[in-house]
C-alpha atoms as a printed R data frame, in Angstrom:
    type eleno elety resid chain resno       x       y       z
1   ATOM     1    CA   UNK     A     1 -45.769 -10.072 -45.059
2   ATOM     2    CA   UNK     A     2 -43.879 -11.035 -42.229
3   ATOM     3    CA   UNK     A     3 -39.554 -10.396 -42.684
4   ATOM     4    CA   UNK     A     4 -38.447 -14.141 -42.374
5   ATOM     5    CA   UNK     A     5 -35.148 -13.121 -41.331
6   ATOM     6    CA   UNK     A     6 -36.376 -10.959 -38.496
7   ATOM     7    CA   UNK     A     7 -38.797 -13.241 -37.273
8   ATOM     8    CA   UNK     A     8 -36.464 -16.297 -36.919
9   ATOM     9    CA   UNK     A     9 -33.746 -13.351 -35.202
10  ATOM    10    CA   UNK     A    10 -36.139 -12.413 -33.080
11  ATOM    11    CA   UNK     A    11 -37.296 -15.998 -31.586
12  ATOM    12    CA   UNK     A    12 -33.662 -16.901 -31.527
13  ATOM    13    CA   UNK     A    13 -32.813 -13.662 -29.211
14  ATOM    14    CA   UNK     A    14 -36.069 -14.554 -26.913
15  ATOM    15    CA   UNK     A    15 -34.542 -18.440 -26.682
16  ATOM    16    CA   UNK     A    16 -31.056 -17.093 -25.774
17  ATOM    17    CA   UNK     A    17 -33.066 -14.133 -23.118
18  ATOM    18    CA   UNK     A    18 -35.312 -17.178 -21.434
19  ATOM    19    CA   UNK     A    19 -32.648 -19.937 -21.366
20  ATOM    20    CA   UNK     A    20 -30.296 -17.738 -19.773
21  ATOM    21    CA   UNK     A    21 -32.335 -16.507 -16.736
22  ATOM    22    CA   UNK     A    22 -35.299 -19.015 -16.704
23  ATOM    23    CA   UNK     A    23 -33.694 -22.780 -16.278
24  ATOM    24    CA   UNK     A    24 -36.801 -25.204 -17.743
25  ATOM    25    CA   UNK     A    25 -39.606 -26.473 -15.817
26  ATOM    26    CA   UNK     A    26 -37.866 -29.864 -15.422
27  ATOM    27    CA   UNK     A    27 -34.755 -28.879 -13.872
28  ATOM    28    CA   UNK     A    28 -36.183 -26.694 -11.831
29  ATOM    29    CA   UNK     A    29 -38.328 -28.578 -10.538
30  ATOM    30    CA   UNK     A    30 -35.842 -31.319 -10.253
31  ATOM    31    CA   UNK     A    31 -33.633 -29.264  -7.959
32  ATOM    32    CA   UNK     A    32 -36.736 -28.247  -5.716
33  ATOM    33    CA   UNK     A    33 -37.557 -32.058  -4.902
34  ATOM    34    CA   UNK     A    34 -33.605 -32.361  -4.123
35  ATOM    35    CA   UNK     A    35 -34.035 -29.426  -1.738
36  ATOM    36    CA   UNK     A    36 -36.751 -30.781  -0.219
37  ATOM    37    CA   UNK     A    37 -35.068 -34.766   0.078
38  ATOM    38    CA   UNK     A    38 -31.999 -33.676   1.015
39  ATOM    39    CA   UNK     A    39 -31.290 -34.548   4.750
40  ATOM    40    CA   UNK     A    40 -27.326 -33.591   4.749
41  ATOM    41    CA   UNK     A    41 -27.504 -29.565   5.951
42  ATOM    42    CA   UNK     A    42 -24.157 -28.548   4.379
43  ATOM    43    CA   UNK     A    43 -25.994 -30.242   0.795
44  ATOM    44    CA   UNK     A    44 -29.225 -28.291   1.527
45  ATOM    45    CA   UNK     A    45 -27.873 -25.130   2.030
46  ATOM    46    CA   UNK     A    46 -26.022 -25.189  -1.517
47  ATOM    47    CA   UNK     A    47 -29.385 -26.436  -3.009
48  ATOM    48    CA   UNK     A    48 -31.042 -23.760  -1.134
49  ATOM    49    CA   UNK     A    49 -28.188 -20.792  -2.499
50  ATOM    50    CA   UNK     A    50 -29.041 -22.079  -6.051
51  ATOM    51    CA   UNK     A    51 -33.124 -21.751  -5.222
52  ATOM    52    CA   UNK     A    52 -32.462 -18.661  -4.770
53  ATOM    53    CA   UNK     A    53 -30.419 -17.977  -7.767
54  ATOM    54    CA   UNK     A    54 -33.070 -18.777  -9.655
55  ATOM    55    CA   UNK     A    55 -35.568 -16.067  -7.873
56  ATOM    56    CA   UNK     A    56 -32.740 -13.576  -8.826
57  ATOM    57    CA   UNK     A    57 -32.370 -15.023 -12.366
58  ATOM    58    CA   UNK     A    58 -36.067 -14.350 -12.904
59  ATOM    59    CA   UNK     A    59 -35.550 -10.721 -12.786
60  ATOM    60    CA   UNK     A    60 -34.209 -11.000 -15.865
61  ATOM    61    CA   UNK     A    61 -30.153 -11.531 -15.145
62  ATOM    62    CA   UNK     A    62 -28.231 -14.051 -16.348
63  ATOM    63    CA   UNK     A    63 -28.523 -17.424 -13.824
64  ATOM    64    CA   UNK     A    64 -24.603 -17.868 -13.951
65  ATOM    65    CA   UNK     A    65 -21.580 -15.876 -14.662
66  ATOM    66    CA   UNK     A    66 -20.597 -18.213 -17.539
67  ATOM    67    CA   UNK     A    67 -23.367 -18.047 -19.950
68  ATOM    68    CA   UNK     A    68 -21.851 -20.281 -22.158
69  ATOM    69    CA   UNK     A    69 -20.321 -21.145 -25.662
70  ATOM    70    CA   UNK     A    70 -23.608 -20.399 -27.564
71  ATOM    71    CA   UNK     A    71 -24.982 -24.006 -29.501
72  ATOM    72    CA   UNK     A    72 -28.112 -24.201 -31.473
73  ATOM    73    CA   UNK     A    73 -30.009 -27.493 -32.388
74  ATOM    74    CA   UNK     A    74 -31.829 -26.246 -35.319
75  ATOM    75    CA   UNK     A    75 -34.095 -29.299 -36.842
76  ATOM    76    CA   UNK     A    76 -35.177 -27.768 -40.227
77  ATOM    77    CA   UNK     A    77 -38.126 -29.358 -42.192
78  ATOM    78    CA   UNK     A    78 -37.543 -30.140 -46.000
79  ATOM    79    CA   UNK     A    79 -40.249 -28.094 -46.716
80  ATOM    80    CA   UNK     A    80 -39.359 -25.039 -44.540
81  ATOM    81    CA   UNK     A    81 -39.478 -22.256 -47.188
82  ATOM    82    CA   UNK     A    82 -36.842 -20.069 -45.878
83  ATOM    83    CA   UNK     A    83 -33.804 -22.570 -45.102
84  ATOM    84    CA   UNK     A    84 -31.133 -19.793 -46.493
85  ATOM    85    CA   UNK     A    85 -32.203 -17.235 -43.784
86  ATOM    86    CA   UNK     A    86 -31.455 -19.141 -40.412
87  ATOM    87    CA   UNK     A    87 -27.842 -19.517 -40.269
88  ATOM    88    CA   UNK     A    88 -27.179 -15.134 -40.559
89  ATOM    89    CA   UNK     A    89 -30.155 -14.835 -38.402
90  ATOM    90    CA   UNK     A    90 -29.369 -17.432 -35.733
91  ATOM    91    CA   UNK     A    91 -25.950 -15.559 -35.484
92  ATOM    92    CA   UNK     A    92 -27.146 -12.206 -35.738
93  ATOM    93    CA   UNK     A    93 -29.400 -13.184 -32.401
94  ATOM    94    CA   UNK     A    94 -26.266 -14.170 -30.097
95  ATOM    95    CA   UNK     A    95 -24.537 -10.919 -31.268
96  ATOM    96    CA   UNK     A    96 -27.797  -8.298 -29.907
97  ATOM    97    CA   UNK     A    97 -28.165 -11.192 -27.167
98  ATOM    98    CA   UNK     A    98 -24.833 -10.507 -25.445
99  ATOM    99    CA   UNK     A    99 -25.053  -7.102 -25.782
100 ATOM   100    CA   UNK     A   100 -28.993  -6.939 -24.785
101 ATOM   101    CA   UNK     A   101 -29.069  -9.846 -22.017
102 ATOM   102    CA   UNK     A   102 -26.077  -8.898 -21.270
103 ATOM   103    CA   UNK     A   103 -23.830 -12.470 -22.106
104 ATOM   104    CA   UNK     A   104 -20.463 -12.763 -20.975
105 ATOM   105    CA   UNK     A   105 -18.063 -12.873 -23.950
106 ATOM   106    CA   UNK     A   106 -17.325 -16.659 -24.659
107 ATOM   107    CA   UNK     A   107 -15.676 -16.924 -27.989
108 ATOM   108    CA   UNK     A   108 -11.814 -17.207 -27.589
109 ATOM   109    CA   UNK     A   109  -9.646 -17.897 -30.878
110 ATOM   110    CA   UNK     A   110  -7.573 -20.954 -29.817
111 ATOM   111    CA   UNK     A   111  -4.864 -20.245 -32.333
112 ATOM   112    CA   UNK     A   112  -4.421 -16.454 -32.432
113 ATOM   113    CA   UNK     A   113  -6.060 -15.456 -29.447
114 ATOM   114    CA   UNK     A   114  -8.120 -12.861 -28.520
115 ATOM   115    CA   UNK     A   115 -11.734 -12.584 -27.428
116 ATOM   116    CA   UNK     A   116 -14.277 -11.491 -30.052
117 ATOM   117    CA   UNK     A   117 -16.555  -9.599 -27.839
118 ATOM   118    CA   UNK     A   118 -19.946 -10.952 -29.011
119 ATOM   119    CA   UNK     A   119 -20.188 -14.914 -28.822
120 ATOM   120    CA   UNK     A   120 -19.496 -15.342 -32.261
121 ATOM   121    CA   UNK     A   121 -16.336 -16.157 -34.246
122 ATOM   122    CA   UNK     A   122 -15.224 -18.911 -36.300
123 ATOM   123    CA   UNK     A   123 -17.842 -22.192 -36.198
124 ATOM   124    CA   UNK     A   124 -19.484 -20.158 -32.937
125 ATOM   125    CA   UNK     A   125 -22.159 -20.112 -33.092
126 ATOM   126    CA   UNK     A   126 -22.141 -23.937 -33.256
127 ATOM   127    CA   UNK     A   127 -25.090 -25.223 -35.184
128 ATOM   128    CA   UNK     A   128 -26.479 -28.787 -35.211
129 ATOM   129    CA   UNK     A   129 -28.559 -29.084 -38.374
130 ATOM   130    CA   UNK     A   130 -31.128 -32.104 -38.666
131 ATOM   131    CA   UNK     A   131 -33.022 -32.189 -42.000
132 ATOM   132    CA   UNK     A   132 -36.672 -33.978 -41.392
133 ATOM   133    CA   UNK     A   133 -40.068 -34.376 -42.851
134 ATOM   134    CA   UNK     A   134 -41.802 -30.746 -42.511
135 ATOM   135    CA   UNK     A   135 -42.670 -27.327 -43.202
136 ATOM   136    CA   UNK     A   136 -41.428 -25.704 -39.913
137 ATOM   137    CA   UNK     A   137 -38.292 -25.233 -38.439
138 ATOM   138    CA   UNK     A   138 -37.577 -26.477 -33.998
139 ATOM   139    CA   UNK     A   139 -34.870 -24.374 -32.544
140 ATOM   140    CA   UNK     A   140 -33.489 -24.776 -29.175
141 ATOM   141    CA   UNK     A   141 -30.872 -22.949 -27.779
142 ATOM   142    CA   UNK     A   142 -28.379 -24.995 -25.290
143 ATOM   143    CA   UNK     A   143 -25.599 -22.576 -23.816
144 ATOM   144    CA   UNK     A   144 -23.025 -24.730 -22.730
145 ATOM   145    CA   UNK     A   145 -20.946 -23.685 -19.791
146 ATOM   146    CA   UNK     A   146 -17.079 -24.347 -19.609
147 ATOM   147    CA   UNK     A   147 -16.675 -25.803 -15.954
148 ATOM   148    CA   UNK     A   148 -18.920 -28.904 -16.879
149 ATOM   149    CA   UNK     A   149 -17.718 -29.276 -20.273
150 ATOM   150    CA   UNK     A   150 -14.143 -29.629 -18.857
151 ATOM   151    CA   UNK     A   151 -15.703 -32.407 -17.196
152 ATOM   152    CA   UNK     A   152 -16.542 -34.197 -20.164
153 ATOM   153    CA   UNK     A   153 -14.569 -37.041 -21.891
154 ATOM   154    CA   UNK     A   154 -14.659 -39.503 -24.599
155 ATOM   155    CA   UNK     A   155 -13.426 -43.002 -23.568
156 ATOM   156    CA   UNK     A   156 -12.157 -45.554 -26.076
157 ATOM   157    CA   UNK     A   157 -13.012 -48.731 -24.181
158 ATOM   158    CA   UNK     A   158 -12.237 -52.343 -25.384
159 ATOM   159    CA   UNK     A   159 -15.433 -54.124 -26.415
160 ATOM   160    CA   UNK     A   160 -14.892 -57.105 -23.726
161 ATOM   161    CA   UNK     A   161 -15.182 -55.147 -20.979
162 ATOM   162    CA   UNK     A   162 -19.047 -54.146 -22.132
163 ATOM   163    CA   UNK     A   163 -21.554 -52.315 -20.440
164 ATOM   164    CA   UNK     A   164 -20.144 -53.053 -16.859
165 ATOM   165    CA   UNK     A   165 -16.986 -51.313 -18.475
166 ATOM   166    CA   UNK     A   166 -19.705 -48.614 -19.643
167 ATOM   167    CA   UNK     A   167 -20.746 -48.145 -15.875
168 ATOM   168    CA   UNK     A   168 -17.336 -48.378 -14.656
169 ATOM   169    CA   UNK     A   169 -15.865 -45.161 -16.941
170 ATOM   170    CA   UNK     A   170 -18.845 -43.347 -16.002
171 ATOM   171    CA   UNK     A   171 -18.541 -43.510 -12.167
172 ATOM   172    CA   UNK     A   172 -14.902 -43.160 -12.054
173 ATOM   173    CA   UNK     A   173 -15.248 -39.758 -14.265
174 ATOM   174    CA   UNK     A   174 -17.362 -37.865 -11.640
175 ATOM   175    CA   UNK     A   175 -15.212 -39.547  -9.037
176 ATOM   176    CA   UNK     A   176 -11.813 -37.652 -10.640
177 ATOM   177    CA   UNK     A   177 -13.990 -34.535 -10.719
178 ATOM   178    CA   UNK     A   178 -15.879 -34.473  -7.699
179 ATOM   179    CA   UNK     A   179 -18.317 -31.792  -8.187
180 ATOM   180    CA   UNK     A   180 -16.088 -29.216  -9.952
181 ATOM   181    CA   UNK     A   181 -18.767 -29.218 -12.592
182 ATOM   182    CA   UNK     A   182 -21.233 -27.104 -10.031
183 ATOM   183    CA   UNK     A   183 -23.193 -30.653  -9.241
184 ATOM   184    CA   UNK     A   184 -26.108 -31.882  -9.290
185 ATOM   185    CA   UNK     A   185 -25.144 -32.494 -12.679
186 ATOM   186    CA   UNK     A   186 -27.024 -34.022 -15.345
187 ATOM   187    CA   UNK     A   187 -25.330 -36.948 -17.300
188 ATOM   188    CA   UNK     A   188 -25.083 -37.426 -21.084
189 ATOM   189    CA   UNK     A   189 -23.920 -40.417 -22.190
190 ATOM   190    CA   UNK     A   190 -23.534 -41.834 -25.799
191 ATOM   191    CA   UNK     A   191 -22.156 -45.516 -26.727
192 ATOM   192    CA   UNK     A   192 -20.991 -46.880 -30.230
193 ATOM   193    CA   UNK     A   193 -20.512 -45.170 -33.351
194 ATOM   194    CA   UNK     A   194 -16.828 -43.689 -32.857
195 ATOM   195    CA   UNK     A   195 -15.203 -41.557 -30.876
196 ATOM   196    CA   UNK     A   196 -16.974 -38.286 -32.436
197 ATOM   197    CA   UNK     A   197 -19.949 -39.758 -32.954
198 ATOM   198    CA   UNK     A   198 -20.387 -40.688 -29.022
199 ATOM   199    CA   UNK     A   199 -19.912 -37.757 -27.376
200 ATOM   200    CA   UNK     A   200 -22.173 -36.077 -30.367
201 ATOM   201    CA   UNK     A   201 -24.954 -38.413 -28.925
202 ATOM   202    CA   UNK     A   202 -23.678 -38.018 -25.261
203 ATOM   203    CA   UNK     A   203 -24.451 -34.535 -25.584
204 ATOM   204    CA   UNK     A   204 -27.404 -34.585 -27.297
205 ATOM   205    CA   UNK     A   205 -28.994 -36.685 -24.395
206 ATOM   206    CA   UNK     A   206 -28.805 -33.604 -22.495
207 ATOM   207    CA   UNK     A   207 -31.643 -31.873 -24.054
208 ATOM   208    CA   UNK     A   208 -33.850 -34.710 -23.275
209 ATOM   209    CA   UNK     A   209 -36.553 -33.871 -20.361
210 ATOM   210    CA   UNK     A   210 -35.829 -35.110 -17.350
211 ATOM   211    CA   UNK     A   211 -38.918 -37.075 -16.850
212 ATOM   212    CA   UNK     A   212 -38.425 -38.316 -20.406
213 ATOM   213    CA   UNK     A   213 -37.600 -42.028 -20.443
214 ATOM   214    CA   UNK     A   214 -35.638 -43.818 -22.870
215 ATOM   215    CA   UNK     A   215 -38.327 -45.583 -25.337
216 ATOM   216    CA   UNK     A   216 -36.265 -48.959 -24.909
217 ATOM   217    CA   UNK     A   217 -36.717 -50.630 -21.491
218 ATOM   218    CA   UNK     A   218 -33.262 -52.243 -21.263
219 ATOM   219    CA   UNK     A   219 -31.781 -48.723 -22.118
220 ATOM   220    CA   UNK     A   220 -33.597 -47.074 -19.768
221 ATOM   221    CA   UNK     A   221 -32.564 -49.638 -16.629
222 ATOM   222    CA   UNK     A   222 -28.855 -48.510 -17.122
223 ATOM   223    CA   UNK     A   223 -29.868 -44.787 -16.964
224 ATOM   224    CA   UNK     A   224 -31.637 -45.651 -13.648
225 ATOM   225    CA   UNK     A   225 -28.858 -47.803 -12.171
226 ATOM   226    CA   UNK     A   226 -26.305 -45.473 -13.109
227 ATOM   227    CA   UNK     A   227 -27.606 -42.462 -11.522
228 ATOM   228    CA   UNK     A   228 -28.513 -44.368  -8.668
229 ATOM   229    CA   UNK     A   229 -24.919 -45.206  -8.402
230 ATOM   230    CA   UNK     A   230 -23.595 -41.462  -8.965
231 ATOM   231    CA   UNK     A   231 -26.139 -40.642  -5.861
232 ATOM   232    CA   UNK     A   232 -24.874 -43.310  -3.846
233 ATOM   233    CA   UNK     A   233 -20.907 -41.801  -4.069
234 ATOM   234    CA   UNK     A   234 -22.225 -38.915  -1.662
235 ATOM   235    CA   UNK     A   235 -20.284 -36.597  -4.351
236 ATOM   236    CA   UNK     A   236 -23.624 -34.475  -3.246
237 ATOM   237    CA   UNK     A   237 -24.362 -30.496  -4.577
238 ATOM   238    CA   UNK     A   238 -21.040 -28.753  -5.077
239 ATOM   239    CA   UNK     A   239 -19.174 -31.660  -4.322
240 ATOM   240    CA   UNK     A   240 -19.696 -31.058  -0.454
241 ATOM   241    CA   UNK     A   241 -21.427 -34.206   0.064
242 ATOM   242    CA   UNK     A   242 -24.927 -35.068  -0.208
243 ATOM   243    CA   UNK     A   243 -27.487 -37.629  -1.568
244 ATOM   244    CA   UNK     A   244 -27.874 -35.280  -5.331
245 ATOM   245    CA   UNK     A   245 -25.111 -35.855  -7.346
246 ATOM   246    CA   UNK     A   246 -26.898 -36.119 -10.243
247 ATOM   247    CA   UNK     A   247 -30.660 -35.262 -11.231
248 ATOM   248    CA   UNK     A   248 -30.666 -37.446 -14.385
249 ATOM   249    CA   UNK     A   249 -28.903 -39.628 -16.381
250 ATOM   250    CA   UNK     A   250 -29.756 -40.169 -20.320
251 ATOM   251    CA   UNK     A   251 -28.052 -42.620 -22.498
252 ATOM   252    CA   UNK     A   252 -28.728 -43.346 -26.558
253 ATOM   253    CA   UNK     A   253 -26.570 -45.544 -28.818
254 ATOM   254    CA   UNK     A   254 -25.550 -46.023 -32.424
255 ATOM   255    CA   UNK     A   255 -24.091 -49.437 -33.730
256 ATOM   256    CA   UNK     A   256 -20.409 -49.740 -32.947
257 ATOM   257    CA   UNK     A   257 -17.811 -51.204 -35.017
258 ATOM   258    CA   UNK     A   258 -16.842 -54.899 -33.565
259 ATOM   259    CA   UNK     A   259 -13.177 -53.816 -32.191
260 ATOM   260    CA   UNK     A   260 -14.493 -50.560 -30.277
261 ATOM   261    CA   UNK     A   261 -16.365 -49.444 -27.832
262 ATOM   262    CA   UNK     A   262 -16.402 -45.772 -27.443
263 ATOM   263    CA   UNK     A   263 -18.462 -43.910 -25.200
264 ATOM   264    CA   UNK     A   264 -19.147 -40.498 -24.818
265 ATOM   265    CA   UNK     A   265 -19.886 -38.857 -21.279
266 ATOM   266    CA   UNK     A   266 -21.274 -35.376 -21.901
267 ATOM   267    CA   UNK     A   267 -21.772 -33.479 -18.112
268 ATOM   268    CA   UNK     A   268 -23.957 -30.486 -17.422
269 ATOM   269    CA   UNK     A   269 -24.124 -28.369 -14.296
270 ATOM   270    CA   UNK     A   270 -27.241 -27.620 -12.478
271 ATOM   271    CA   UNK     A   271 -28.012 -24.228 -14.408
272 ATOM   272    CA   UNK     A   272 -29.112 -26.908 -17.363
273 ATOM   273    CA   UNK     A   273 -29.789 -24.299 -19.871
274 ATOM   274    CA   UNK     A   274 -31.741 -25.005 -22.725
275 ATOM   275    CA   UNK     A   275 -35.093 -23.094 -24.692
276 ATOM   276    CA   UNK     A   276 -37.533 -24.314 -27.986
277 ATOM   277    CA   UNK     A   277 -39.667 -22.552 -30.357
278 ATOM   278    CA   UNK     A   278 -40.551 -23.539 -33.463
279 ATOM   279    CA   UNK     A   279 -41.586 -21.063 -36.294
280 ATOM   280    CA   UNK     A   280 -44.102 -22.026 -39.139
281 ATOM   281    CA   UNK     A   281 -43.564 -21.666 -43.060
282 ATOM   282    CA   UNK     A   282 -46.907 -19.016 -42.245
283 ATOM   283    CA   UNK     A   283 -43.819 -17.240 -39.792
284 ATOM   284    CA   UNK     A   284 -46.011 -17.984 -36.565
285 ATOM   285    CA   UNK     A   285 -43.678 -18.588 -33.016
286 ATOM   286    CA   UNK     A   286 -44.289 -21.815 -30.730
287 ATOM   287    CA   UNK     A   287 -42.591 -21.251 -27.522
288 ATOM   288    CA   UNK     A   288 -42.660 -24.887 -26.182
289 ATOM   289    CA   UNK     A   289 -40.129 -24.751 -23.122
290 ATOM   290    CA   UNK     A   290 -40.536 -20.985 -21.963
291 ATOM   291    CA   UNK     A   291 -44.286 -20.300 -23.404
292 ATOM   292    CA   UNK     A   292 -44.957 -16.611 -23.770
293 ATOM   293    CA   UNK     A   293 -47.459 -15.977 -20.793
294 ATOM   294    CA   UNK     A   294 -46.029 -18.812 -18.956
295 ATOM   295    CA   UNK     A   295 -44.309 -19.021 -15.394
């Protein structure tokens, strides 16, 4: 009999290993066909510096200096028989993980300070729990580095100024930051609910695929126009100018309430971190985004 705890460790330490020196096939990919598009020299020589990053990374060090605030997404099936043993495990993971990878030590205590050494610390882990129909348990792993997140706001706009408005906050956000987010960035962005509720969406969106399109037509003609109008500021790879300021752009909404219009805009730097498995009540491990054999 298979030790639940240990396997579900285990899978979460191989998530944290592979998302920090193995970005996914999409976004690497993604930064390849910029490389290749990219006409401006001073643009294609960044793209070309983070290529070969990557090589590097795929020795088996981390991809980025800042390997993150550690955040799980951990969408746990009401029939998964051992629901009580993820939350120790899942932590116990990003401990060995910063010690084993090695991680830089993220977890600061905004009150007290002091650095805990080991990723974890009050709430950090962060975990995202989503109870669904199921017997198995998806976990991805989405390290979330600081220089993008400072990048990301909420915006409390007034409901007459409507999706033009949307555009409009959107734009002018990666125009105040310019590429201090380590662009080509990809862009999360939430509408409606409330204020927390948005940028929970917003960032959400950013562990979408990039090829993935938005199952609603109208929703997924914004995502196109806006990222074809964060290209056309020139912004470019580093903020050095360029045609790839962005590589995607994924929006979802909730219902908003009729005297707001909040939106979230959740930003992520090119080293788009991010790794799935998901275990079976039998205790088997699905790598789906860094496949155990796989490139």
């Amino acid at each position: 009999m298979k030790d639940p705890a240990q396997v579900i460790h285990d899978t979460a330490l191989r998530l944290l290993t592979m998302a920090a020196t193995k970005l996914p096939p999409d976004v690497e990919a993604a930064l390849k066909k910029a490389h290749s598009l990219e006409t401006d020299t001073t643009a294609k020589t960044q793209l070309s510096a983070i290529l070969t990053n990557l090589e590097l990374a795929a020795e088996g060090v981390p991809m980025c200096q800042d390997t993150g605030i550690i955040i799980f997404y951990v969408k746990v099936g009401d029939r998964f028989p051992f629901i009580g043993e993820i939350r120790d495990a899942l932590i116990k993971a990003t401990k060995d993980a910063t010690a084993s990878i090695p991680l830089r030590p993220n977890a600061v205590n905004p009150i007290k300070g002091g650095n805990t050494g080991d990723n974890t610390g009050e709430k950090i882990p962060w975990i995202n729990w989503e109870i669904v129909k199921g017997d198995s348990v998806e976990i991805t792993v989405f390290p979330k580095g600081g220089g993008s997140e400072n990048a990301s706001i909420v915006g409390m706009l007034k409901p007459g100024v409507g999706l033009a408005g949307v555009k409009k906050l959107v734009v002018d956000n990666a125009m105040r930051y310019m590429g201090e987010a380590c662009s080509p960035n990809i862009i999360g962005i939430g509408i409606g609910g409330g204020a927390d509720i948005s940028i929970k969406i917003a960032k959400q969106q950013l562990l979408r695929p990039l090829d993935d399109h938005h199952p609603d037509p109208e929703v997924a003609k914004i995502e196109g126009e806006i990222m074809e109008a964060l290209n056309a500021t020139g912004i470019g790879p580093m903020g050095l100018g360029g045609k790839t300021t962005v590589l995607g752009v994924k929006l979802d909404y909730a219902m908003r309430h009729p005297a707001s219009l909040p939106v979230g805009v959740a930003v992520q730097c090119w080293a788009a971190r991010r790794s799935t498995a998901v275990i079976s009540k039998g205790l088997d491990v699905k790598y789906l985004t860094h496949p155990i054999g796989g490139k």
